[in-house]
GUGU-977868 format. One record per atom (N, C-alpha, C): residue number from 1; residue in one letter; atom name; z, x, y. Coordinates in steps of 0.1 Angstrom, whole numbers, plus 5000, padded with zeros to 4 digits. Last residue first. Layout:
% residues N
+-----+--------+-------+------+------+------+
| num | residu | atome |    w |    u |    v |
+-----+--------+-------+------+------+------+
| NUM |      a |    CA |    Z |    X |    Y |
...
+-----+--------+-------+------+------+------+
END
This chain:
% residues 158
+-----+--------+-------+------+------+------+
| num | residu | atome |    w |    u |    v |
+-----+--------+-------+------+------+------+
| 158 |      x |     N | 5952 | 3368 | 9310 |
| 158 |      x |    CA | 5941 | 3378 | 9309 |
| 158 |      x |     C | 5945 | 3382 | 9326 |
| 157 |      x |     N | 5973 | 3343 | 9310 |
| 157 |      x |    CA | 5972 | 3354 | 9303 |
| 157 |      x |     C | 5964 | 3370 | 9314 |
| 156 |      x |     N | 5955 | 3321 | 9318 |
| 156 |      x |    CA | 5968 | 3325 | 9325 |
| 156 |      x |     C | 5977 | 3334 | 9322 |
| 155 |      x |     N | 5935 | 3322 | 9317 |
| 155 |      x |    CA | 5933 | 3316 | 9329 |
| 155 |      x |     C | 5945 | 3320 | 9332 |
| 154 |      x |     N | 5926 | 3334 | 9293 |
| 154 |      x |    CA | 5918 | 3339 | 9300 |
| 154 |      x |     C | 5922 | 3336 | 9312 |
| 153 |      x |     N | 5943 | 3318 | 9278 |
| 153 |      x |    CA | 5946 | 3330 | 9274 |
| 153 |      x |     C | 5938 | 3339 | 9288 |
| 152 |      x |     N | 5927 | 3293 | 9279 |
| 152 |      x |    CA | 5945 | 3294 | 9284 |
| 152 |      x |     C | 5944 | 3310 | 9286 |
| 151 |      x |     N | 5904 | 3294 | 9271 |
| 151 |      x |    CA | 5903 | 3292 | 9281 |
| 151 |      x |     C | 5918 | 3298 | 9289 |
| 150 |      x |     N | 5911 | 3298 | 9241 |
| 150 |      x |    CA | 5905 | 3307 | 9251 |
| 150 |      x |     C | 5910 | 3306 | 9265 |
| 149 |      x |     N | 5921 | 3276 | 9234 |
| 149 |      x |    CA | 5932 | 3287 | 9233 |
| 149 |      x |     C | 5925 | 3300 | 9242 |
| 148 |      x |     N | 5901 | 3256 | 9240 |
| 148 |      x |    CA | 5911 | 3257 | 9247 |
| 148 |      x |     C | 5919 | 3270 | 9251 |
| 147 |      x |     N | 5884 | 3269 | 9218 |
| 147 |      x |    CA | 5880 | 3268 | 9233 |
| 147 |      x |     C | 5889 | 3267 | 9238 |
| 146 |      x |     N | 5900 | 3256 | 9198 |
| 146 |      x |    CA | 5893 | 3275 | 9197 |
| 146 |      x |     C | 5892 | 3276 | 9210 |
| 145 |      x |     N | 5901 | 3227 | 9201 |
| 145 |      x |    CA | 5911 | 3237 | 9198 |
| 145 |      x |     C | 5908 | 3251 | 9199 |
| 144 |      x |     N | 5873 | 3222 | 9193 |
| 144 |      x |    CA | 5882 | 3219 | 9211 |
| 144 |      x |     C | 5895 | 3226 | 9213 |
| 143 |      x |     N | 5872 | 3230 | 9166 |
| 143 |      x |    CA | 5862 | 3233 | 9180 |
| 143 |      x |     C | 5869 | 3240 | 9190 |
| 142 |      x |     N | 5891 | 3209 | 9155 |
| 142 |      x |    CA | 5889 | 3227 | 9157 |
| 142 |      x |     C | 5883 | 3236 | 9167 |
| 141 |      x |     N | 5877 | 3188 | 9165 |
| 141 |      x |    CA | 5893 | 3187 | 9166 |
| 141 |      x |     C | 5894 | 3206 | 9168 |
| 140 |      x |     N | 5851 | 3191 | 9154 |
| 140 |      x |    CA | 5852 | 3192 | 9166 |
| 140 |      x |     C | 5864 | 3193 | 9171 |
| 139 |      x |     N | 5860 | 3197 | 9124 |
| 139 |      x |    CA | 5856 | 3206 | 9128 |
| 139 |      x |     C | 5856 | 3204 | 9145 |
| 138 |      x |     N | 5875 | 3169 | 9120 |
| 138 |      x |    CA | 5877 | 3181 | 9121 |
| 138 |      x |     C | 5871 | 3191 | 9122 |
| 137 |      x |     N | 5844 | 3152 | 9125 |
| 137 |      x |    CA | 5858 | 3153 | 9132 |
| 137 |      x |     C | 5868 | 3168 | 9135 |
| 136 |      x |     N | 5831 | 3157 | 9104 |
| 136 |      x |    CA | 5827 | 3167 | 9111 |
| 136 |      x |     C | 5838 | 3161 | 9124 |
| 135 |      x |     N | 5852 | 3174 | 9075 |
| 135 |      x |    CA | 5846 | 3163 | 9083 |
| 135 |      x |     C | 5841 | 3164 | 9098 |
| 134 |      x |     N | 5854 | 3202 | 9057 |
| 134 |      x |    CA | 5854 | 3196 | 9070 |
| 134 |      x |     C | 5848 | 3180 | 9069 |
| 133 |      x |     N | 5860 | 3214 | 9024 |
| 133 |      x |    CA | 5850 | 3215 | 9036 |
| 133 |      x |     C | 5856 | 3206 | 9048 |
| 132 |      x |     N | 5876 | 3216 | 9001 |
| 132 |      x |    CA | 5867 | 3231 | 9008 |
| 132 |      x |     C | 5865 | 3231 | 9020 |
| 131 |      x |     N | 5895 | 3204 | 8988 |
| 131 |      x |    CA | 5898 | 3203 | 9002 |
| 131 |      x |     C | 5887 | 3220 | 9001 |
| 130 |      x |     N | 5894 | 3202 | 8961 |
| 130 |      x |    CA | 5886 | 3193 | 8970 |
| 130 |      x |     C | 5886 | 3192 | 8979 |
| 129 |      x |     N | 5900 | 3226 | 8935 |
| 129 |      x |    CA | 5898 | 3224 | 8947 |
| 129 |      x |     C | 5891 | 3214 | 8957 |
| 128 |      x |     N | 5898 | 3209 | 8903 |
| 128 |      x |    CA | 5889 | 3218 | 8906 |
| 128 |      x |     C | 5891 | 3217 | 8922 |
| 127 |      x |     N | 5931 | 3209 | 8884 |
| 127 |      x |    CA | 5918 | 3201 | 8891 |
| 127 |      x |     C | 5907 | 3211 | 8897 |
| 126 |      x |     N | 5930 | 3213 | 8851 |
| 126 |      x |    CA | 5936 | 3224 | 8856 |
| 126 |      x |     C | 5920 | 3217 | 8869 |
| 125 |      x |     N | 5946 | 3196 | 8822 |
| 125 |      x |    CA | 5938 | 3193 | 8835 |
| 125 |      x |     C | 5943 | 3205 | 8846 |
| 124 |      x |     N | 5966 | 3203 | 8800 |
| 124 |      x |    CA | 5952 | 3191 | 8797 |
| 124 |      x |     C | 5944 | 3196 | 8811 |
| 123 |      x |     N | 5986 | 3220 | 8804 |
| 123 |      x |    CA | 5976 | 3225 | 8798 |
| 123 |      x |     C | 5965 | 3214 | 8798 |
| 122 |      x |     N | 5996 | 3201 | 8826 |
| 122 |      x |    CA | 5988 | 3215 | 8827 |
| 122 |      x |     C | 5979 | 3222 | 8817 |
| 121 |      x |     N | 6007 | 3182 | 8811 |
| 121 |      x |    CA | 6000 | 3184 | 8815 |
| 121 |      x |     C | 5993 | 3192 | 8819 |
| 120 |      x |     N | 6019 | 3192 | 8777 |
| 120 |      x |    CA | 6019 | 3187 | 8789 |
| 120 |      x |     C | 6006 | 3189 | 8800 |
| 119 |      x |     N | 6007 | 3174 | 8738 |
| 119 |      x |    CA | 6005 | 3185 | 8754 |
| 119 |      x |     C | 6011 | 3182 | 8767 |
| 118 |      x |     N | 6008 | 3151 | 8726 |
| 118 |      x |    CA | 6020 | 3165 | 8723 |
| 118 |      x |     C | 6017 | 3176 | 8734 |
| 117 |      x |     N | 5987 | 3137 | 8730 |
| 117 |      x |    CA | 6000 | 3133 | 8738 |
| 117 |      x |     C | 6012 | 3142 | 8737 |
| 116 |      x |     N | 5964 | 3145 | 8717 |
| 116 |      x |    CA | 5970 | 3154 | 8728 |
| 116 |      x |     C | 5981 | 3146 | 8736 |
| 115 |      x |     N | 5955 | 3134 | 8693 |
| 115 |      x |    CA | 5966 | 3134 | 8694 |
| 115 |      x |     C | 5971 | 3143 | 8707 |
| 114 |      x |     N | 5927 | 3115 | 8701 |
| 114 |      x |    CA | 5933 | 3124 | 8690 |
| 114 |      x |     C | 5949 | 3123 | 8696 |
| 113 |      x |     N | 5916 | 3092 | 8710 |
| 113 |      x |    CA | 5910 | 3098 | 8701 |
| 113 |      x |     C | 5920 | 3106 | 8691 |
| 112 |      x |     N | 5931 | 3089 | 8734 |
| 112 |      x |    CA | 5933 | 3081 | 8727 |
| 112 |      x |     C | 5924 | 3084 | 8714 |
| 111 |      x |     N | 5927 | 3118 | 8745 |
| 111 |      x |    CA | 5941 | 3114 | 8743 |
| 111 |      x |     C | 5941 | 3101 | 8735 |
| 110 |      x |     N | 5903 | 3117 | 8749 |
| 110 |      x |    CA | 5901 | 3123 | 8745 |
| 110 |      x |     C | 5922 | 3119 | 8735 |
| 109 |      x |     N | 5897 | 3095 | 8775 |
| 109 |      x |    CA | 5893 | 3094 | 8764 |
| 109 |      x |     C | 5899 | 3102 | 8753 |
| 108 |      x |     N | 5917 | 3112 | 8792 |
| 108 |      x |    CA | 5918 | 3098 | 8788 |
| 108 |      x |     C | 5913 | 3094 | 8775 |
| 107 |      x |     N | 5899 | 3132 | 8794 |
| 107 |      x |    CA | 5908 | 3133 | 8792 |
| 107 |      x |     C | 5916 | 3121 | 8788 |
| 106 |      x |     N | 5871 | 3115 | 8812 |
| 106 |      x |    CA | 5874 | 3128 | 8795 |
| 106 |      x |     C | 5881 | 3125 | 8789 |
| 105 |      x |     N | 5887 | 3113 | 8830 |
| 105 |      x |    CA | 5881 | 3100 | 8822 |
| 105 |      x |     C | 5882 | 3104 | 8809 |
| 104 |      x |     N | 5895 | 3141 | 8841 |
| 104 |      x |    CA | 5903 | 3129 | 8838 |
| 104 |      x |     C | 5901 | 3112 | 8831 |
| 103 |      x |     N | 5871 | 3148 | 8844 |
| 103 |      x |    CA | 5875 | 3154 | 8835 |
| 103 |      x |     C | 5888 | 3144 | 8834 |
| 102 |      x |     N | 5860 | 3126 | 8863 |
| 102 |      x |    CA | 5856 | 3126 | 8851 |
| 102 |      x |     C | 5867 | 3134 | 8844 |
| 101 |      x |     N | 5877 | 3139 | 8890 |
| 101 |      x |    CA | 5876 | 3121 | 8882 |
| 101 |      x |     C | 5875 | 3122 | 8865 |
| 100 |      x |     N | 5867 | 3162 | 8891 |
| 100 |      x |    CA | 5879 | 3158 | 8885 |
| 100 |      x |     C | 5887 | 3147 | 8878 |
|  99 |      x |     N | 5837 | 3156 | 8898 |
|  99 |      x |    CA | 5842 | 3161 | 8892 |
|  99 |      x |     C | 5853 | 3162 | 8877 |
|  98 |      x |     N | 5849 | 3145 | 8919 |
|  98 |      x |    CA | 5839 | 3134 | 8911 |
|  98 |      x |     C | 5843 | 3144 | 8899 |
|  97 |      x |     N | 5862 | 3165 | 8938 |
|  97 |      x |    CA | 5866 | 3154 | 8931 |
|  97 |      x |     C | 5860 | 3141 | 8924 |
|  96 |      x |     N | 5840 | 3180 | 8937 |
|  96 |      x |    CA | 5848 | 3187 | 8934 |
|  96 |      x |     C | 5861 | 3173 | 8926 |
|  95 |      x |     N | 5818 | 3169 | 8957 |
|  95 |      x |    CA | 5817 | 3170 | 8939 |
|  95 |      x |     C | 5829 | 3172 | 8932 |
|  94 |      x |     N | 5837 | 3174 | 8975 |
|  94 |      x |    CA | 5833 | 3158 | 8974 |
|  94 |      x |     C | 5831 | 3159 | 8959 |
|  93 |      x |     N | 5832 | 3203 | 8982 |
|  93 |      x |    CA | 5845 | 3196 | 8980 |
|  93 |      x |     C | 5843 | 3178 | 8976 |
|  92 |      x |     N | 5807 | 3204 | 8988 |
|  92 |      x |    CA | 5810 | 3208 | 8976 |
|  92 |      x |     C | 5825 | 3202 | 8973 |
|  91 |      x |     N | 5799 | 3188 | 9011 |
|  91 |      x |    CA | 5795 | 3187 | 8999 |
|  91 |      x |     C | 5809 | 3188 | 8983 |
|  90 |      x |     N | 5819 | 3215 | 9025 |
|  90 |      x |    CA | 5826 | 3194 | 9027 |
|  90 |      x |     C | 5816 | 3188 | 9011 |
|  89 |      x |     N | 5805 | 3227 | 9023 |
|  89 |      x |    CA | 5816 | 3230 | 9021 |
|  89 |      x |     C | 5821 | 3218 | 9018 |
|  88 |      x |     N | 5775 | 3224 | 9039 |
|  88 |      x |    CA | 5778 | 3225 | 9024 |
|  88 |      x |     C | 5793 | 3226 | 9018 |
|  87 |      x |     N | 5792 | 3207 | 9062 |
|  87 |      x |    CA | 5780 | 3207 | 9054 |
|  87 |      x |     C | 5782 | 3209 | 9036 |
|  86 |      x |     N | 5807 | 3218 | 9077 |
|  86 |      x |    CA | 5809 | 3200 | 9076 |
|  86 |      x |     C | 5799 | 3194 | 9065 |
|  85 |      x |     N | 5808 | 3243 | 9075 |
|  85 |      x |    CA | 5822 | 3241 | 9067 |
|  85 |      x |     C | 5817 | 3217 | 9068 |
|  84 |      x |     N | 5785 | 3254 | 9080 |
|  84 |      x |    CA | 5788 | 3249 | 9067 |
|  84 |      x |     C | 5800 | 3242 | 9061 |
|  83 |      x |     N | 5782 | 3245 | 9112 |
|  83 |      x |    CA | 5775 | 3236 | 9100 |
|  83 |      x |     C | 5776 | 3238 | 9086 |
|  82 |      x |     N | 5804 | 3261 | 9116 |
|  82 |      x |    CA | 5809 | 3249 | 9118 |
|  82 |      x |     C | 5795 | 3239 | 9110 |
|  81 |      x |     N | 5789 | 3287 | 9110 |
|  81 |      x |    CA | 5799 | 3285 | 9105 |
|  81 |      x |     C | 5809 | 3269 | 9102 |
|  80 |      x |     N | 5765 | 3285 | 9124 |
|  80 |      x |    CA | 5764 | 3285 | 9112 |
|  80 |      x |     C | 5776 | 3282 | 9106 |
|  79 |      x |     N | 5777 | 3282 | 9152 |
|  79 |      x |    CA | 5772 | 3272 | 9151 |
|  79 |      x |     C | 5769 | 3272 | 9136 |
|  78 |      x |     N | 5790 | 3310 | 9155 |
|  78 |      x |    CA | 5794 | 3297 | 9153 |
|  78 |      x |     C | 5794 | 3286 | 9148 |
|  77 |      x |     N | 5768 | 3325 | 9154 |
|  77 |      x |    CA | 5775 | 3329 | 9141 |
|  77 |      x |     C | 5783 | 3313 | 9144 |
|  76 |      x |     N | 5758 | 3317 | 9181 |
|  76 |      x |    CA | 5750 | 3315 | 9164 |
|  76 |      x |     C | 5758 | 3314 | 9150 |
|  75 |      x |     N | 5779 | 3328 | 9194 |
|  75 |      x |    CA | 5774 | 3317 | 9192 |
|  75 |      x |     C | 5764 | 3310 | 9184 |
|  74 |      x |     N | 5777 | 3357 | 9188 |
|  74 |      x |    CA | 5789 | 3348 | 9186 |
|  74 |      x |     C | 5785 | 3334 | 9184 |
|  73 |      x |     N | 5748 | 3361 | 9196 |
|  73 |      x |    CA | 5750 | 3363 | 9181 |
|  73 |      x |     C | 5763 | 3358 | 9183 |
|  72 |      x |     N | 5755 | 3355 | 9227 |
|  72 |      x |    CA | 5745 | 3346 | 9216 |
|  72 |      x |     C | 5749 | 3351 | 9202 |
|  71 |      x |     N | 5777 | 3375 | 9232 |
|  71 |      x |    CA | 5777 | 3361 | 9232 |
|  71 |      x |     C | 5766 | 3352 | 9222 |
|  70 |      x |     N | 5762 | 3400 | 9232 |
|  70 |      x |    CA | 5770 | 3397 | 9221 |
|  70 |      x |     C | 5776 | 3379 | 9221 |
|  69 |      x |     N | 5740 | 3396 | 9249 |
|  69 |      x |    CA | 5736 | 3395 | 9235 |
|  69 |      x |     C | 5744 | 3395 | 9221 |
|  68 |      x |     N | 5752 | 3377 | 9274 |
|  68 |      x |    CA | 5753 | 3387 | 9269 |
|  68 |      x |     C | 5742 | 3385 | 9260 |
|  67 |      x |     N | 5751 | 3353 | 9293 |
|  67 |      x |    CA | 5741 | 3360 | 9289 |
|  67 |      x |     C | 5739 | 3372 | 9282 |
|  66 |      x |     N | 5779 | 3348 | 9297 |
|  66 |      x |    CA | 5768 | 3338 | 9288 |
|  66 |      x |     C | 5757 | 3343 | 9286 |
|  65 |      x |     N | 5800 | 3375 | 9296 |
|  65 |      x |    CA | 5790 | 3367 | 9298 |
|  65 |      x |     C | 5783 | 3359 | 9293 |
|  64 |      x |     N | 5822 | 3391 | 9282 |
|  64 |      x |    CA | 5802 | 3395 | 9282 |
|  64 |      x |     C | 5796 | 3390 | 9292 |
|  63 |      x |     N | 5847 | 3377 | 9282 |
|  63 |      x |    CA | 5845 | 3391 | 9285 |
|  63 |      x |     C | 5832 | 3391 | 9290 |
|  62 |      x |     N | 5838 | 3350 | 9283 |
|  62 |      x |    CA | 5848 | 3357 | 9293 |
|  62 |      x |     C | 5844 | 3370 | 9296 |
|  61 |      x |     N | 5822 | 3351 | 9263 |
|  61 |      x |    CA | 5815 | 3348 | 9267 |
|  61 |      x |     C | 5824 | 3354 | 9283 |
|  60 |      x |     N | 5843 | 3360 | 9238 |
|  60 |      x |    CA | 5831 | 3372 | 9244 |
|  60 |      x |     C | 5820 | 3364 | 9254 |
|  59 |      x |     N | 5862 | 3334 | 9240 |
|  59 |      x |    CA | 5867 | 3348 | 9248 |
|  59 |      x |     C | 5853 | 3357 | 9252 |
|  58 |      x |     N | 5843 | 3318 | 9230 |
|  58 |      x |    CA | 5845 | 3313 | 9244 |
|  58 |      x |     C | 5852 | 3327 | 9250 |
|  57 |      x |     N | 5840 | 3329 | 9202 |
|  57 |      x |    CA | 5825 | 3330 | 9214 |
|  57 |      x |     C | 5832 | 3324 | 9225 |
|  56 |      x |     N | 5869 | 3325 | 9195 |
|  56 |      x |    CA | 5857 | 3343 | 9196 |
|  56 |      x |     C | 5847 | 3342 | 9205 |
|  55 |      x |     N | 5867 | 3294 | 9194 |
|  55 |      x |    CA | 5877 | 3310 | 9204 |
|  55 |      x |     C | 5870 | 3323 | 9207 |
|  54 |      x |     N | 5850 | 3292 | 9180 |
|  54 |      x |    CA | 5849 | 3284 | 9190 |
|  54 |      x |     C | 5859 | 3301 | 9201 |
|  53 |      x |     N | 5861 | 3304 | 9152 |
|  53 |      x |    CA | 5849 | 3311 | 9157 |
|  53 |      x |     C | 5843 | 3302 | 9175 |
|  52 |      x |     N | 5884 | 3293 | 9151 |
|  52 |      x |    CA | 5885 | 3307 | 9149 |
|  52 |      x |     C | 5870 | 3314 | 9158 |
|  51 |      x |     N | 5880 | 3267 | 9147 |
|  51 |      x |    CA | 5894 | 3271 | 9159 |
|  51 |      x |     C | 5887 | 3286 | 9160 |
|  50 |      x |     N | 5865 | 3268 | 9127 |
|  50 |      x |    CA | 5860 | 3262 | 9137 |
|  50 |      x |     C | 5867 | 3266 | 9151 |
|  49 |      x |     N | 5885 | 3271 | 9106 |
|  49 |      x |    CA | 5873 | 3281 | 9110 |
|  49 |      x |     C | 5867 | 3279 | 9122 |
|  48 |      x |     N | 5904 | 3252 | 9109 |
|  48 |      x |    CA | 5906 | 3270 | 9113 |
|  48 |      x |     C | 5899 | 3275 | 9115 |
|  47 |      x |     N | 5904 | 3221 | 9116 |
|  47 |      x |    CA | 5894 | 3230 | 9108 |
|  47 |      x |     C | 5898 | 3244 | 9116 |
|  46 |      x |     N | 5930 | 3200 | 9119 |
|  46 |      x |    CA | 5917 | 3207 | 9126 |
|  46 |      x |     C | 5912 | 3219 | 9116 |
|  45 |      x |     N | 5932 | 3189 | 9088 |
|  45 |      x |    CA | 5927 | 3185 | 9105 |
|  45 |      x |     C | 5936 | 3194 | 9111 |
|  44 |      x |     N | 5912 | 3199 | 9060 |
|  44 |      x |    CA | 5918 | 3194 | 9065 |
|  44 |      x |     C | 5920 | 3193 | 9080 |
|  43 |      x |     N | 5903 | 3230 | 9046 |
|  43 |      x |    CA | 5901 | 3218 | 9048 |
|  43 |      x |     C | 5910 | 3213 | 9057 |
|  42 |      x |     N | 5926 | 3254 | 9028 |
|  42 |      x |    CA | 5914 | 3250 | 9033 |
|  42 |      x |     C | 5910 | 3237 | 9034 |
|  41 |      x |     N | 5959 | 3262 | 9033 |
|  41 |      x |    CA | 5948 | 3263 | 9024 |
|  41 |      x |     C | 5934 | 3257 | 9030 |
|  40 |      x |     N | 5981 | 3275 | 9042 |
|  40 |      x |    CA | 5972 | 3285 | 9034 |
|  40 |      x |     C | 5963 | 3280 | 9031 |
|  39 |      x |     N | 5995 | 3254 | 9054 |
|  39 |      x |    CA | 5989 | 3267 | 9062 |
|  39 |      x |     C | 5984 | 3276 | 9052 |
|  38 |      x |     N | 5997 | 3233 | 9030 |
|  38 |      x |    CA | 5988 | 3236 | 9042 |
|  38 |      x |     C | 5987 | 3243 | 9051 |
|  37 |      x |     N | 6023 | 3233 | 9021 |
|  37 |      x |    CA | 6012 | 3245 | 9012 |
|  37 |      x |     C | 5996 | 3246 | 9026 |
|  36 |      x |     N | 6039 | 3221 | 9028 |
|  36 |      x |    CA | 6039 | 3235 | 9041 |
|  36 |      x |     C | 6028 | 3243 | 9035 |
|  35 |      x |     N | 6039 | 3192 | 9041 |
|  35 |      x |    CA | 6036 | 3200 | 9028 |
|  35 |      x |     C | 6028 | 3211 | 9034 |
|  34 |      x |     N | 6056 | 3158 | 9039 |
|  34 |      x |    CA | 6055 | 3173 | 9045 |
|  34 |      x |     C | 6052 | 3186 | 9034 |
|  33 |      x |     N | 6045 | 3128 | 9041 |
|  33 |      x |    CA | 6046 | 3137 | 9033 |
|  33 |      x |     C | 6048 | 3152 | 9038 |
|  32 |      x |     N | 6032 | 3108 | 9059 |
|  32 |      x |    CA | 6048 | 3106 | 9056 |
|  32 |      x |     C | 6052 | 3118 | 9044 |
|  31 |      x |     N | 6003 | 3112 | 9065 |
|  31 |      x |    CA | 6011 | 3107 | 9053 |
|  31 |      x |     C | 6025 | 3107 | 9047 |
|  30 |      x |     N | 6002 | 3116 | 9094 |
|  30 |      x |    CA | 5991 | 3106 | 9085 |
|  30 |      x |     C | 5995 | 3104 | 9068 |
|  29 |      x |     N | 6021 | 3132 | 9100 |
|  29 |      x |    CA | 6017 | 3120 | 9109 |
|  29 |      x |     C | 6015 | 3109 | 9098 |
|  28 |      x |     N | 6018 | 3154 | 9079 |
|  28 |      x |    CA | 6027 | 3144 | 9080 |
|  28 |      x |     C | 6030 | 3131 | 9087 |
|  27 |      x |     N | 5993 | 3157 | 9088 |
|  27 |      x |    CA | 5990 | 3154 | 9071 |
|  27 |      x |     C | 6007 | 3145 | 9075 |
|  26 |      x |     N | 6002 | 3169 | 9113 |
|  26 |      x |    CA | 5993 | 3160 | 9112 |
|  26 |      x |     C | 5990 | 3154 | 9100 |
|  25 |      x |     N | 6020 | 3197 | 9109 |
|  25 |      x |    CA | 6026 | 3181 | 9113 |
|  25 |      x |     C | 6013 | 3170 | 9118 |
|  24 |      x |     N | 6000 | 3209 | 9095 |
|  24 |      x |    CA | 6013 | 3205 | 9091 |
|  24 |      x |     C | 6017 | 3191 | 9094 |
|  23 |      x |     N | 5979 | 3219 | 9110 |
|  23 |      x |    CA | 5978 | 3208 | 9100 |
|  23 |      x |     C | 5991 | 3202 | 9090 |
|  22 |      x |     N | 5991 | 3238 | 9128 |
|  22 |      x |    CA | 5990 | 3220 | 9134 |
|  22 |      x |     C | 5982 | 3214 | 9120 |
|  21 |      x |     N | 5986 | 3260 | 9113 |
|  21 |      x |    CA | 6003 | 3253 | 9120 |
|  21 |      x |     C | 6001 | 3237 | 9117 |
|  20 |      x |     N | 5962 | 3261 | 9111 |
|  20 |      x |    CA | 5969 | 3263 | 9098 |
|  20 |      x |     C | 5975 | 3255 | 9107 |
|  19 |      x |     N | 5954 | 3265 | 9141 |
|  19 |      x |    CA | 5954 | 3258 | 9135 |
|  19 |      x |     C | 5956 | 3253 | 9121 |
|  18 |      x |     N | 5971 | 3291 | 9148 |
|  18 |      x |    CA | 5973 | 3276 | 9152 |
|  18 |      x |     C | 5969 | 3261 | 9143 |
|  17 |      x |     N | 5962 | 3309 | 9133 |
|  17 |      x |    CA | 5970 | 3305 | 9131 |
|  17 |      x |     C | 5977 | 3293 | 9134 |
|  16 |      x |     N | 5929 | 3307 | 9143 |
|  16 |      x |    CA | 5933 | 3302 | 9129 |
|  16 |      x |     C | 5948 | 3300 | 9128 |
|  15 |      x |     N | 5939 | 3312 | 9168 |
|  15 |      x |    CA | 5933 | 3303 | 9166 |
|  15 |      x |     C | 5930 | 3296 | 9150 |
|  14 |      x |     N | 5946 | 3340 | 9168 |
|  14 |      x |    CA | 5955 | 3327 | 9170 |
|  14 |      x |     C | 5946 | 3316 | 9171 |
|  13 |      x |     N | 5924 | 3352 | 9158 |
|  13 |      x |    CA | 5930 | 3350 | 9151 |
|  13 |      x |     C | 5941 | 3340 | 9153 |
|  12 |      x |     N | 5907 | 3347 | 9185 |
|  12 |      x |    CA | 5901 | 3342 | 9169 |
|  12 |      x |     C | 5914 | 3342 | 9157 |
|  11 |      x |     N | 5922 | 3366 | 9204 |
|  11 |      x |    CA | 5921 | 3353 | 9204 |
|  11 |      x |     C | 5916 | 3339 | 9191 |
|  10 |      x |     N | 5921 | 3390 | 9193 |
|  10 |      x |    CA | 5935 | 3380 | 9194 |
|  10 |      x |     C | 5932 | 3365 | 9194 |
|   9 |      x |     N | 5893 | 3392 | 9196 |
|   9 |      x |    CA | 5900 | 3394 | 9185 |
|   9 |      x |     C | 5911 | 3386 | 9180 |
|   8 |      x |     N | 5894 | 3387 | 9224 |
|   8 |      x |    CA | 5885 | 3384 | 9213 |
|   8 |      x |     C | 5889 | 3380 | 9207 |
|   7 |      x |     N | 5911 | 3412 | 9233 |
|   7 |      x |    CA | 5913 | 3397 | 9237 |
|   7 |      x |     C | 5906 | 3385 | 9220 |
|   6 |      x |     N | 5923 | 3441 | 9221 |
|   6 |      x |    CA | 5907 | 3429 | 9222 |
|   6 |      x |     C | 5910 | 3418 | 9221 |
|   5 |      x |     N | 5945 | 3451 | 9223 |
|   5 |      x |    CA | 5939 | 3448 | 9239 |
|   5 |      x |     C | 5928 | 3444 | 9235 |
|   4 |      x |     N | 5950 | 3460 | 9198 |
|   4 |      x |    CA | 5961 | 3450 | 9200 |
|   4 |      x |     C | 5953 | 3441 | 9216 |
|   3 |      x |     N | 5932 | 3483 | 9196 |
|   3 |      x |    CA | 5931 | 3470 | 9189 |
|   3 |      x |     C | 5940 | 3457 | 9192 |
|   2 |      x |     N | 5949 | 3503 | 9209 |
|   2 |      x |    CA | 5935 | 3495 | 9210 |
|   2 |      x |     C | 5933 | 3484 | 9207 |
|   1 |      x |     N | 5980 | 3507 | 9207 |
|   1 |      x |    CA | 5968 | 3507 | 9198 |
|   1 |      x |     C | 5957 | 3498 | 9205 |
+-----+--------+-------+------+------+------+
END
């Protein structure tokens, strides 16, 4: 199948998978806690997206050229992708836990008012996701990770 021989392609997607992987044993470096929910989820060190779209433009730069026209739109599409995830994504993940704070102050309040000590928790507090966005660490952690897996795939692969 075709599709299996666009380097590109391969290359963007092992690059998210990598980096899912490797935030496993780094949350566990950094917190003595192993938690496999981190290859599904968003945020955290190294940034996938960043792995994903670093790879794509360093493979169509292999294939195309630096002067392609599919390189520059790769590389655009990059550079938007790695300023939202440190940007607005990371934002929105920050409110996300102010957020939660409060509904937990609420909730506090609201338990010494009335009688919600007969509820468990889930039904009181359903948190709002905090891990959206990047730091802009992880995104270069990601970066340098997307480019590598290129470079490898191109130098001792391709």
């Amino acid at each position: 199948m075709a599709i299996f021989q666009n380097i590109p392609l391969l290359a963007a997607l092992l690059g998210i998978l990598l980096a899912q992987f490797i935030k496993i044993p780094v949350t566990y470096f950094l917190t003595r806690k192993l938690d496999w929910s981190l290859i599904t989820s968003t945020g955290s060190m190294p940034s996938s997206h960043s792995a994903a779209v670093t790879s794509l433009t360093t493979a169509i730069a292999y294939e195309s050229g630096l002067a392609s026209p599919l390189f520059a739109v790769s590389a655009i599409f990059a550079v938007i992708v790695m300023f939202d995830a440190t940007g607005i994504r990371y934002q929105a993940g920050q409110q996300a836990v102010m957020i939660n704070k409060m509904r937990i102050d609420f909730q506090t309040f609201v338990q010494e008012a009335k009688g919600w000590q007969q509820k468990d928790d889930e039904q009181k507090i359903q948190e709002l996701k905090t891990l959206l966005g990047h730091k802009p660490s992880e995104v270069f952690v990601g970066a340098l990770l997307g480019i590598i897996i290129s470079i490898v795939i191109y130098t001792f692969i391709v």
